[in-house]
LOKE-85191 format. One record per residue (C-alpha): residue in three letters; x, y, z. Coordinates in nm, 4 decimals, padded with zeros to 6 digits. Example, Ala and Ser with C-alpha at 12.3 -4.5 7.8 and 13.67 -1.06 7.14 Angstrom:
Ala; 01.2300; -00.4500; 00.7800
Ser; 01.3670; -00.1060; 00.7140
***
This chain:
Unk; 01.2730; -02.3735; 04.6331
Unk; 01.4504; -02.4704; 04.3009
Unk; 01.4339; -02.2206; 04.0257
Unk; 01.2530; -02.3466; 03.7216
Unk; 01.3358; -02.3008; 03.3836
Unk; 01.2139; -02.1827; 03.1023
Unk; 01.4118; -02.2274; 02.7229
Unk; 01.2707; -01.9322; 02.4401
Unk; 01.3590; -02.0593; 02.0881
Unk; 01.3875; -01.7334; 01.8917
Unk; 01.2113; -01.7190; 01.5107
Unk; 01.5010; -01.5042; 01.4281
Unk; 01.8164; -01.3250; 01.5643
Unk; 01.6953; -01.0813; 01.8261
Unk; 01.8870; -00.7410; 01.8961
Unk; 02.0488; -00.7655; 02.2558
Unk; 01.8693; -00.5171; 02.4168
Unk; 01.5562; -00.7162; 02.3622
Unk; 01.6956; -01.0365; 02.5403
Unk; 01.7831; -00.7924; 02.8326
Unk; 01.4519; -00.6757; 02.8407
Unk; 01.3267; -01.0445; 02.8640
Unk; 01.5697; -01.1261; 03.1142
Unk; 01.4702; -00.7934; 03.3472
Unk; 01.0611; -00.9511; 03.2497
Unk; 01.0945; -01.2995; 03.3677
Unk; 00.9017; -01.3638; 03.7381
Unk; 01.1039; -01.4256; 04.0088
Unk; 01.2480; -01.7984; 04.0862
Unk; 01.3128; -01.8486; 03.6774
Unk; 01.5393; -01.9386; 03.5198
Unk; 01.5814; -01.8157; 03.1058
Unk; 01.7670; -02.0057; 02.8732
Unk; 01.7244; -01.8456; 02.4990
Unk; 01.8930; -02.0468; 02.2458
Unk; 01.9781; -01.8926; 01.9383
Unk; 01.8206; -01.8641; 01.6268
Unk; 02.0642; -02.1561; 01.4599
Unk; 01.9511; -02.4151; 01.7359
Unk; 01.9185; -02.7688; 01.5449
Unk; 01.6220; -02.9685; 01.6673
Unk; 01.8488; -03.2108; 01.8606
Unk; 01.9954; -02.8608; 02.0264
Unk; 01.6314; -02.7834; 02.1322
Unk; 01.5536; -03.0952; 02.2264
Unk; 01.8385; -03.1271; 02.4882
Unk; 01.7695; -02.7717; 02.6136
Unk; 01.4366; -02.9046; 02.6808
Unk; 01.4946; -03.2203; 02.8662
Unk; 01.6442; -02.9685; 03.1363
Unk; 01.3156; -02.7156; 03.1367
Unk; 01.0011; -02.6856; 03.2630
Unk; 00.8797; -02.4498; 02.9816
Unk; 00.9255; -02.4229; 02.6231
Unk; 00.8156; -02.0890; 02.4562
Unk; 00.9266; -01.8986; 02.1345
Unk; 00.8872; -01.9816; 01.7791
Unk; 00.8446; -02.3544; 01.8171
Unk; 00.9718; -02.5775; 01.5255
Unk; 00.8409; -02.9264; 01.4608
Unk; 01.0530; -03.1347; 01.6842
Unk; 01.0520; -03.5383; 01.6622
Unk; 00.8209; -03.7241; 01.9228
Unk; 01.1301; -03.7955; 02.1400
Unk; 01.1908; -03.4803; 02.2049
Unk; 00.8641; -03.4614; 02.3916
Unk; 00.8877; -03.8340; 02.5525
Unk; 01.2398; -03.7262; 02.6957
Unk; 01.1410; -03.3552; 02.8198
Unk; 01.0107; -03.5759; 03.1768
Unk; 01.0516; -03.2483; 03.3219
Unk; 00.8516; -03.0231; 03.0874
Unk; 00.5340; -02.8619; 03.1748
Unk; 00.4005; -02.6307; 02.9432
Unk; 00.4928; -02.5217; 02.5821
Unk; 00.4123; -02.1636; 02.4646
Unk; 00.3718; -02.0621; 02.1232
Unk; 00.4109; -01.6946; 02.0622
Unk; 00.2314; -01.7055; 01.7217
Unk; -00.1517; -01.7368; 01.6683
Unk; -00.0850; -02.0313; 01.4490
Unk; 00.0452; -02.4048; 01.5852
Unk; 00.0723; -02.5918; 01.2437
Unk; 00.4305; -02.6199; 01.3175
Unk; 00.3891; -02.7827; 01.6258
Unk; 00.4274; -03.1570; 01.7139
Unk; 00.1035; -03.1594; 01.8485
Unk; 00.0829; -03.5513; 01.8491
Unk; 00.3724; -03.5861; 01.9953
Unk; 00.3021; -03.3422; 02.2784
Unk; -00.0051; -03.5219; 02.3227
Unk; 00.1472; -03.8712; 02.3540
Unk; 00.3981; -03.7315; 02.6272
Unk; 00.0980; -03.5451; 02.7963
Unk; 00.2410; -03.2286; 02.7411
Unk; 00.0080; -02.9164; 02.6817
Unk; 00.0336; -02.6845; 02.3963
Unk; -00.0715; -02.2861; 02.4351
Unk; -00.1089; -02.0843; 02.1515
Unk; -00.1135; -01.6863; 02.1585
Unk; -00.4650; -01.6161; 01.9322
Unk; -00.4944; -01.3145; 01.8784
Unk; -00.1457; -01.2030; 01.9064
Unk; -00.1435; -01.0985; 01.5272
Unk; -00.4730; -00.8410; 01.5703
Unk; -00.3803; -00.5127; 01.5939
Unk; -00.1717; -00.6010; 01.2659
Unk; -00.3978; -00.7421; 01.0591
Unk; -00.6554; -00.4612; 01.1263
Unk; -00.4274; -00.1681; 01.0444
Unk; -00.3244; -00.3675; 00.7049
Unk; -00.6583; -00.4096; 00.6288
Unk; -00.7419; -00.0860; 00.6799
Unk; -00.4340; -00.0189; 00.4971
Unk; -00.5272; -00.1597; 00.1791
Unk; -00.8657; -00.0441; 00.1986
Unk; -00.7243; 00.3239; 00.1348
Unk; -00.4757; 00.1639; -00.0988
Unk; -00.7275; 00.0831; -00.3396
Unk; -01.0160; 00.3926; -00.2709
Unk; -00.7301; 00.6484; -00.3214
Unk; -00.5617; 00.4398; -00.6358
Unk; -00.2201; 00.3811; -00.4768
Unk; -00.1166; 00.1365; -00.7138
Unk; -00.1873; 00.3588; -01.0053
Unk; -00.0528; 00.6822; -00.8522
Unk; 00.2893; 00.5177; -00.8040
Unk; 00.3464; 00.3478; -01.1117
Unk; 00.3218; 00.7455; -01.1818
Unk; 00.5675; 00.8588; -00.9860
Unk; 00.8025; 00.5557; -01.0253
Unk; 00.7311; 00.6308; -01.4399
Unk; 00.8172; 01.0215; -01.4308
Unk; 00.4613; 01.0810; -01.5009
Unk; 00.3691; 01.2651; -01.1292
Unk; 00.2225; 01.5710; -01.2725
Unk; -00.0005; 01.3835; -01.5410
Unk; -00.2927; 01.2065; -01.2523
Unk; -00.4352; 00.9494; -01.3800
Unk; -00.7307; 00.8981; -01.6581
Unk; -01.0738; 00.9428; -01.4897
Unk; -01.1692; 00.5716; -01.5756
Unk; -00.8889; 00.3868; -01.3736
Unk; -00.9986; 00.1808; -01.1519
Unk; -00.7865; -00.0678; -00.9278
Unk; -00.7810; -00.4391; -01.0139
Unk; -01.0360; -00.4343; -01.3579
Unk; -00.8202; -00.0596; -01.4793
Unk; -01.1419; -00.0565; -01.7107
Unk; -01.4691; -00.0197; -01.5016
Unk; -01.5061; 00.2989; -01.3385
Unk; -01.6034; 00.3534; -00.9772
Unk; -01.9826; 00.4550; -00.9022
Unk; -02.1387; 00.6003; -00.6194
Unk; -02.4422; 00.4278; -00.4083
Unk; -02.5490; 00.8407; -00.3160
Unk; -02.7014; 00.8631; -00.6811
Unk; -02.8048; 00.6766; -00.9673
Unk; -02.5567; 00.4969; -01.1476
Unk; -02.5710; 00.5460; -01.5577
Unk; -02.7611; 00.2398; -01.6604
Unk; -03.0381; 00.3199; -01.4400
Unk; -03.0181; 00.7063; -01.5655
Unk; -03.0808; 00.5440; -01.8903
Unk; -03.3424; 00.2909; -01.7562
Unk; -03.5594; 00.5994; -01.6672
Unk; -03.5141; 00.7789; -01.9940
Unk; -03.6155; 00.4561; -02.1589
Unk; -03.9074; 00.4554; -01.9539
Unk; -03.9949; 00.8122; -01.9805
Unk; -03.9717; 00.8158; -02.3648
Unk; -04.1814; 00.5066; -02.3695
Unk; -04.4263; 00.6576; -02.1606
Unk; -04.4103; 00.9734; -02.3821
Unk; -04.4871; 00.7758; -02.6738
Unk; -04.8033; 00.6101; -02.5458
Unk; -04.8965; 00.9604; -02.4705
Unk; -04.8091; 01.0940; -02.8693
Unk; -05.0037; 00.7791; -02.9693
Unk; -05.2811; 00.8221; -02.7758
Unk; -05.3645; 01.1684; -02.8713
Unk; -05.2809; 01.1276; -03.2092
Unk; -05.5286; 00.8289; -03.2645
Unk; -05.8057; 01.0008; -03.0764
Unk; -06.0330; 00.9744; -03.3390
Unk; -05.9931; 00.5786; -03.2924
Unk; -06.1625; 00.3056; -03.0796
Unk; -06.0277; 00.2851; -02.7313
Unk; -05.9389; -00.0681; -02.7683
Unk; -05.7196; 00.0087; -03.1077
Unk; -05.5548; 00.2963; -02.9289
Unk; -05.4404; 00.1341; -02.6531
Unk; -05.3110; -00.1580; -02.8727
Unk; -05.0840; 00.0922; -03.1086
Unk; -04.9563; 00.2760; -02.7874
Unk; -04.8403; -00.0316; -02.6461
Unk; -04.7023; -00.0973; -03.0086
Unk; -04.4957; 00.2387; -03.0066
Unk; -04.3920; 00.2043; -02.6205
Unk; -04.2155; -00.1941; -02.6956
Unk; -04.0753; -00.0211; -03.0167
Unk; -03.9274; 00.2280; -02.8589
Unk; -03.8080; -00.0160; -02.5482
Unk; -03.6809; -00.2187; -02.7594
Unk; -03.4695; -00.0113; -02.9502
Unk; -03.3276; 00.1225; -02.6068
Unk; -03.2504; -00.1948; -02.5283
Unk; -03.1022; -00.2498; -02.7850
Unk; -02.8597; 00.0243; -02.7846
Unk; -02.8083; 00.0165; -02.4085
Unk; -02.5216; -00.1810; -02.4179
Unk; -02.3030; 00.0115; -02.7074
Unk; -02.4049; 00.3490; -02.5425
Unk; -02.2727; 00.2163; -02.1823
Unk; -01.9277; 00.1345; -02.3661
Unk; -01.9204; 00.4489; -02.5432
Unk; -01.9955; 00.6583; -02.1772
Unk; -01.7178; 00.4194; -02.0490
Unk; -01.4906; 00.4988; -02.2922
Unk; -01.5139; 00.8614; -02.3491
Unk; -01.5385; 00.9706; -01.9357
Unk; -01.9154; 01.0134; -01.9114
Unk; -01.9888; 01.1671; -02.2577
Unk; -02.0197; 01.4892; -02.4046
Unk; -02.2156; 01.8043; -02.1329
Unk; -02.5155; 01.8042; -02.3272
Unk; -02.5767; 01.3815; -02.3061
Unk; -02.8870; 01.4436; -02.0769
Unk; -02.7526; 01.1829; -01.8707
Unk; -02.6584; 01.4046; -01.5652
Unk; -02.2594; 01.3879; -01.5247
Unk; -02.2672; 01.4164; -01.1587
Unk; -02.4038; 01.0454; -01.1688
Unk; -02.0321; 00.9321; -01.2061
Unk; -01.8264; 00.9129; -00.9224
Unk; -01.4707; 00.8908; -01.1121
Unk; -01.1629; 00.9965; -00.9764
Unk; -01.0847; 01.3485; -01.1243
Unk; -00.8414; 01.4054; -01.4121
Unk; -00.5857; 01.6527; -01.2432
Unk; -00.3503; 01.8369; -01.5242
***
């Protein structure tokens, strides 16, 4: 029986010991033919015109090239990706096309997971310390990858603005209470309405402030200890000396 052969088109120059291993990999009754890296298209196409089997880092090769290869079975693509491929050109000569999905998996998820700790554990920030001179100074509490202006919160506890959402609340509440005991002498129907008066004063003097207060907390790390916002709200990356 005739040995068949199969021609590997290398992305790139491959260290020698790695085309032994291929050769010591390849079944029984092949034949491998690896070009090297600087194979033209015309080079590849005459390689493959005496193959059965194209594999490697395929290029875009002309529609001849396919038409010509009368011998050619099967071409394998080691990458996930065949954008490069003639694939209507393989098509008109009837010859099939195999991708390797998935080949890139294992890769992806480690750099995802990668970058995921890059940006929780402020890598970016942390060297432009070290590569500055500044190792031993950490970082300000309010860095915060990509935006370097919002700071990180926590989903265990409540975040400031809805600290400050209850406080509004409570103080409103608070000051239907004042008003209500302090116009007891008054028709229910007139206390009620100045309570409600007092509590949207008092809301909406909150909101009002709300916003300049959040910048200030921004700003300053989560204000001074006795804010009665509790500090342990904020989930910022500790100052270290």
């Amino acid at each position: 029986m005739a040995q068949e052969t199969i021609v590997f088109t290398p992305g790139g120059d491959l260290p020698p010991d790695i085309l032994d291993l291929a050769q010591q990999m390849k079944p029984a009754g092949f034949t491998l033919h690896a070009l090297p890296s600087s194979a033209s298209a015309a080079e590849i196409a005459a390689a493959m015109r005496e193959a059965e089997y194209l594999t490697g880092f395929v290029r875009f090769l002309p529609d001849e090239a396919y038409t010509q290869a009368t011998r050619l079975k099967l071409v394998q693509v080691l990458s996930a990706g065949y954008d490069r491929v003639n694939i209507a050109g393989a098509r008109q000569a009837r010859v099939p096309i195999c991708s390797n999905g998935g080949a890139n998996s294992v890769a992806v998820a480690e750099h995802t997971l990668m970058l995921i700790l890059a940006v929780y554990k402020k890598l970016t920030a942390f060297h432009q310390n070290v590569a500055g001179g500044r190792w031993h100074q950490g970082i300000p509490r309010t860095v915060d990858e990509g935006s370097m202006t919002r700071p990180p919160r926590t989903r265990r506890a409540l975040s400031p603005r809805q600290w400050l959402r209850v406080l509004t609340i409570n103080l409103a509440v608070a000051a239907t209470v004042v008003a209500v005991l302090a116009l007891g002498g008054r028709s229910t129907v007139s206390t009620v309405v100045i309570a409600l008066v007092y509590a949207n004063v008092i809301g909406l003097g909150a909101a009002l402030l709300l916003p300049p207060l959040l910048r200030w907390l921004d700003e300053h790390g989560g204000g001074p200890r006795w804010l009665v916002v509790p500090r342990r709200c904020w989930a910022w990356q500790p100052w270290v000396p």
